[in-house]
ZASE-75629 format. One record per residue (C-alpha): residue in three letters; x, y, z. Coordinates in pm, 1 decimal, always signed. Example, Ala and Ser with C-alpha at 12.3 -4.5 7.8 and 13.67 -1.06 7.14 Angstrom:
(node 'Ala'; (+1230.0; -450.0; +780.0))
(node 'Ser'; (+1367.0; -106.0; +714.0))
***
This chain:
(node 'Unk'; (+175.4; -1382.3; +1226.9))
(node 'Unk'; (+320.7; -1179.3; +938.5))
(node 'Unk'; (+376.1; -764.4; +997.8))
(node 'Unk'; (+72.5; -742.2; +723.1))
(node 'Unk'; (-168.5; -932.0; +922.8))
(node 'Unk'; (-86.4; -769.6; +1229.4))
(node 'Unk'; (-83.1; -428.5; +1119.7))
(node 'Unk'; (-487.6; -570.5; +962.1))
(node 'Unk'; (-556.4; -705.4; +1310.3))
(node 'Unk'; (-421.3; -388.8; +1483.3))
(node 'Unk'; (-669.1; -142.1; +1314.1))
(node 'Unk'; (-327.0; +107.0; +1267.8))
(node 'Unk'; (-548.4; +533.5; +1230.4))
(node 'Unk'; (-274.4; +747.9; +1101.6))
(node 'Unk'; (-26.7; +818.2; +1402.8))
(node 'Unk'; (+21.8; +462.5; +1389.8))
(node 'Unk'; (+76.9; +385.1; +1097.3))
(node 'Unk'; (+326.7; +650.5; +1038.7))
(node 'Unk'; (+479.7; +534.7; +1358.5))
(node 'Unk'; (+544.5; +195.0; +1226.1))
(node 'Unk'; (+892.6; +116.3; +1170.8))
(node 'Unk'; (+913.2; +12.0; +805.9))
(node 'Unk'; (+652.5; +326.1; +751.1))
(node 'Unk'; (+887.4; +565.2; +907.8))
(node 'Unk'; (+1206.3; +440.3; +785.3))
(node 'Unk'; (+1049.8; +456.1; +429.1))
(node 'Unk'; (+892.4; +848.5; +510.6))
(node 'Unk'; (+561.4; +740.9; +465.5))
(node 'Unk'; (+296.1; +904.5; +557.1))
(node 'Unk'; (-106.0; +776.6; +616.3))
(node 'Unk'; (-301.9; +1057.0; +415.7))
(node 'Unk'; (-662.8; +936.4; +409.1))
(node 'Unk'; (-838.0; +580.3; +506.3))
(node 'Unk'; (-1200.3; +439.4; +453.3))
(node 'Unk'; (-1375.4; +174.2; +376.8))
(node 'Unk'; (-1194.2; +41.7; +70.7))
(node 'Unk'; (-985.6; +329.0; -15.9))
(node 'Unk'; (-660.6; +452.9; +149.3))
(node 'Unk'; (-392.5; +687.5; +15.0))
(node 'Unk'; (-64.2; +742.5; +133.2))
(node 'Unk'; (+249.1; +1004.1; +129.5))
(node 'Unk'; (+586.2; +926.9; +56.2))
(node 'Unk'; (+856.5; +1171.6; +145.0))
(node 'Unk'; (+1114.4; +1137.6; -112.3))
(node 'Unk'; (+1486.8; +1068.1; +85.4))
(node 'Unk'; (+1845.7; +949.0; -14.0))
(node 'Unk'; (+1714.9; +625.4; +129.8))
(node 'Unk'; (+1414.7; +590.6; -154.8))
(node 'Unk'; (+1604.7; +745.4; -445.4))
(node 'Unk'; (+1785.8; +519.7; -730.8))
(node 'Unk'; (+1561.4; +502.1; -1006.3))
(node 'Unk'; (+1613.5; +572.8; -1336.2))
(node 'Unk'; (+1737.4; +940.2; -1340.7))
(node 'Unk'; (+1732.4; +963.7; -972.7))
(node 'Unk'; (+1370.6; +849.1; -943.5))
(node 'Unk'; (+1187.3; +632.9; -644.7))
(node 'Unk'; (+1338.4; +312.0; -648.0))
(node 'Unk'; (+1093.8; +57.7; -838.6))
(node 'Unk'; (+1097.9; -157.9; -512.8))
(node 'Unk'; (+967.0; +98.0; -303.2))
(node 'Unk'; (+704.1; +208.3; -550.0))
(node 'Unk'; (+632.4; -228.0; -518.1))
(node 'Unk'; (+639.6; -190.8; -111.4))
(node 'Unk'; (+387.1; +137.0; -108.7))
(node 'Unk'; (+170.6; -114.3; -332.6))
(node 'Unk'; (+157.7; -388.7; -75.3))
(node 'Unk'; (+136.1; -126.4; +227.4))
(node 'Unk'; (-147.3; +103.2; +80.1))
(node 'Unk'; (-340.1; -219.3; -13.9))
(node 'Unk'; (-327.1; -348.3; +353.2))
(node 'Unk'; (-431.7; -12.8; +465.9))
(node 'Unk'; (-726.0; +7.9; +201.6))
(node 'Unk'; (-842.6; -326.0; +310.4))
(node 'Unk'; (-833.8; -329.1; +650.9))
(node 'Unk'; (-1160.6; -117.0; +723.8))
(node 'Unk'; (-1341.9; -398.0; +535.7))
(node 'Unk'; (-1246.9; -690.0; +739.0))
(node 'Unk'; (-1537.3; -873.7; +888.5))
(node 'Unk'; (-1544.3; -1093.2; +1204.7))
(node 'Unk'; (-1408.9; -1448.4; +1117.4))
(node 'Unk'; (-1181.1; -1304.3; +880.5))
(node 'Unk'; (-831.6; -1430.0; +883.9))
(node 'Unk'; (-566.6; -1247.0; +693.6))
(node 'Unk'; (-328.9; -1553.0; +498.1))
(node 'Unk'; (-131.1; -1177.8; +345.5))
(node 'Unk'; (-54.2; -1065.2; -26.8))
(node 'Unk'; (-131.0; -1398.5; -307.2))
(node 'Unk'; (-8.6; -1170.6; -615.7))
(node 'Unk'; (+133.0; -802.5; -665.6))
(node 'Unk'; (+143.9; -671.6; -964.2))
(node 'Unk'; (+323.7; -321.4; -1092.2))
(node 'Unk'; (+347.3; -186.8; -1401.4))
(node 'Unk'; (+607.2; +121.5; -1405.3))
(node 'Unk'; (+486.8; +390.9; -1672.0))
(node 'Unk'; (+675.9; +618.9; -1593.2))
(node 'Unk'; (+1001.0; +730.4; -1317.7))
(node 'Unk'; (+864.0; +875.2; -1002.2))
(node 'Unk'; (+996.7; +1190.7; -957.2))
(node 'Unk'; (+950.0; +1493.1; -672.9))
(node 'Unk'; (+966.9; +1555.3; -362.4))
(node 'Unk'; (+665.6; +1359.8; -283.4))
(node 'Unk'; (+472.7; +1033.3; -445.9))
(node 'Unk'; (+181.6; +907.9; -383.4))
(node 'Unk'; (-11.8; +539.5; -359.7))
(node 'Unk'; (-393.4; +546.6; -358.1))
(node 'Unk'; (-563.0; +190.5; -306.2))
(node 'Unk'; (-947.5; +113.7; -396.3))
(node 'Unk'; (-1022.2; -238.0; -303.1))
(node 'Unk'; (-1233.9; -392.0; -615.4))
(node 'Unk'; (-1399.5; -666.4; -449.8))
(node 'Unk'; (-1347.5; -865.6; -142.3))
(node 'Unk'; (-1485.0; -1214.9; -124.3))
(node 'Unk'; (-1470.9; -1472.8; +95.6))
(node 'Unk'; (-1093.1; -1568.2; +85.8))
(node 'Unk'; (-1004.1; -1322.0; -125.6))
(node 'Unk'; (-971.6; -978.8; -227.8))
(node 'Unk'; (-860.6; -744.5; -554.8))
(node 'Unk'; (-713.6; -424.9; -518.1))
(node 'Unk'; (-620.4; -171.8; -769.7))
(node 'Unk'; (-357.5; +99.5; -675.1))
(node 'Unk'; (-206.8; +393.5; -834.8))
(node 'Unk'; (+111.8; +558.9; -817.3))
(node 'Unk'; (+146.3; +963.3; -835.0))
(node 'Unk'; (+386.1; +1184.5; -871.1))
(node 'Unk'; (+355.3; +1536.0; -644.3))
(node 'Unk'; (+224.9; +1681.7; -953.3))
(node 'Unk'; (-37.3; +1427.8; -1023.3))
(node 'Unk'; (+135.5; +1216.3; -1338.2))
(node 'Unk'; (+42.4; +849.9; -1309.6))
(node 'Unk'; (+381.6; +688.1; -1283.1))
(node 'Unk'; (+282.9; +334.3; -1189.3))
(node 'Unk'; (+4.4; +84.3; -1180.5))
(node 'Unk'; (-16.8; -179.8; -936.3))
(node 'Unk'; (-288.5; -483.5; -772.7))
(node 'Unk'; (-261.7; -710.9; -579.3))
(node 'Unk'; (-487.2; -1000.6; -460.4))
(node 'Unk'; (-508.1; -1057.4; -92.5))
(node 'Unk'; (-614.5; -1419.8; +72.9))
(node 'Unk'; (-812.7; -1516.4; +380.5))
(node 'Unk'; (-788.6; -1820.0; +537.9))
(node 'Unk'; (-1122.9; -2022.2; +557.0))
(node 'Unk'; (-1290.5; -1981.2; +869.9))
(node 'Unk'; (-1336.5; -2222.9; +1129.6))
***
């Protein structure tokens, strides 16, 4: 089973997921979850810097896509669901991500069947939009 499925299956609240390994060695952070929404924290590091003009790296901004999605989506998972993980990501950088903290906030569009649309955004710590991303995530059928 892939980390994304089993962080779905594992219903991760926020000490969790900012326990995770990837989460922590990233500096993220879980700021707020519900049903179809989640927004997350990342703490800006030596690790996440080396953008354009010392920016967040582009593929971290493309990893806090993926993970916020996940995290957005999970609280709508119904019984017989079963996560197949990300089909398409897509990010659009408008502009470098600079501060001491960025932000990801996911709002899942609609969720179907076998699959789902997401729409994220990427802030910087003083609220500039800095990136666009979605994603579609696919379920197996059930059995």
């Amino acid at each position: 089973m892939s980390t994304g499925a089993q962080e779905m299956r594992s219903a991760p609240g926020a000490r969790e997921f900012d326990e995770f390994p990837l989460h922590r060695t990233l500096g993220l952070k879980l700021e707020e979850a519900r049903t179809g929404f989640a927004r997350i924290r990342l703490d800006t590091s030596p690790l996440t810097l080396g953008g354009v003009g010392g920016s967040v790296h582009g593929g971290v901004l493309a990893a806090m896509v993926d993970i916020v999605m996940l995290r957005a989506l999970f609280a709508t998972i119904e019984p017989g669901d079963q996560p197949a993980g990300t089909a398409d990501l897509d990010i659009t950088y408008l502009r470098p991500a600079l501060g001491k903290r960025i932000y990801a906030e996911a709002t899942v569009l609609r969720k179907g069947r076998q699959l789902a649309v997401t729409e994220v955004s990427i802030l910087d710590d003083s609220g500039k939009l800095c990136a666009k991303g979605r994603t579609i995530y696919a379920f197996r059928a059930g059995s």
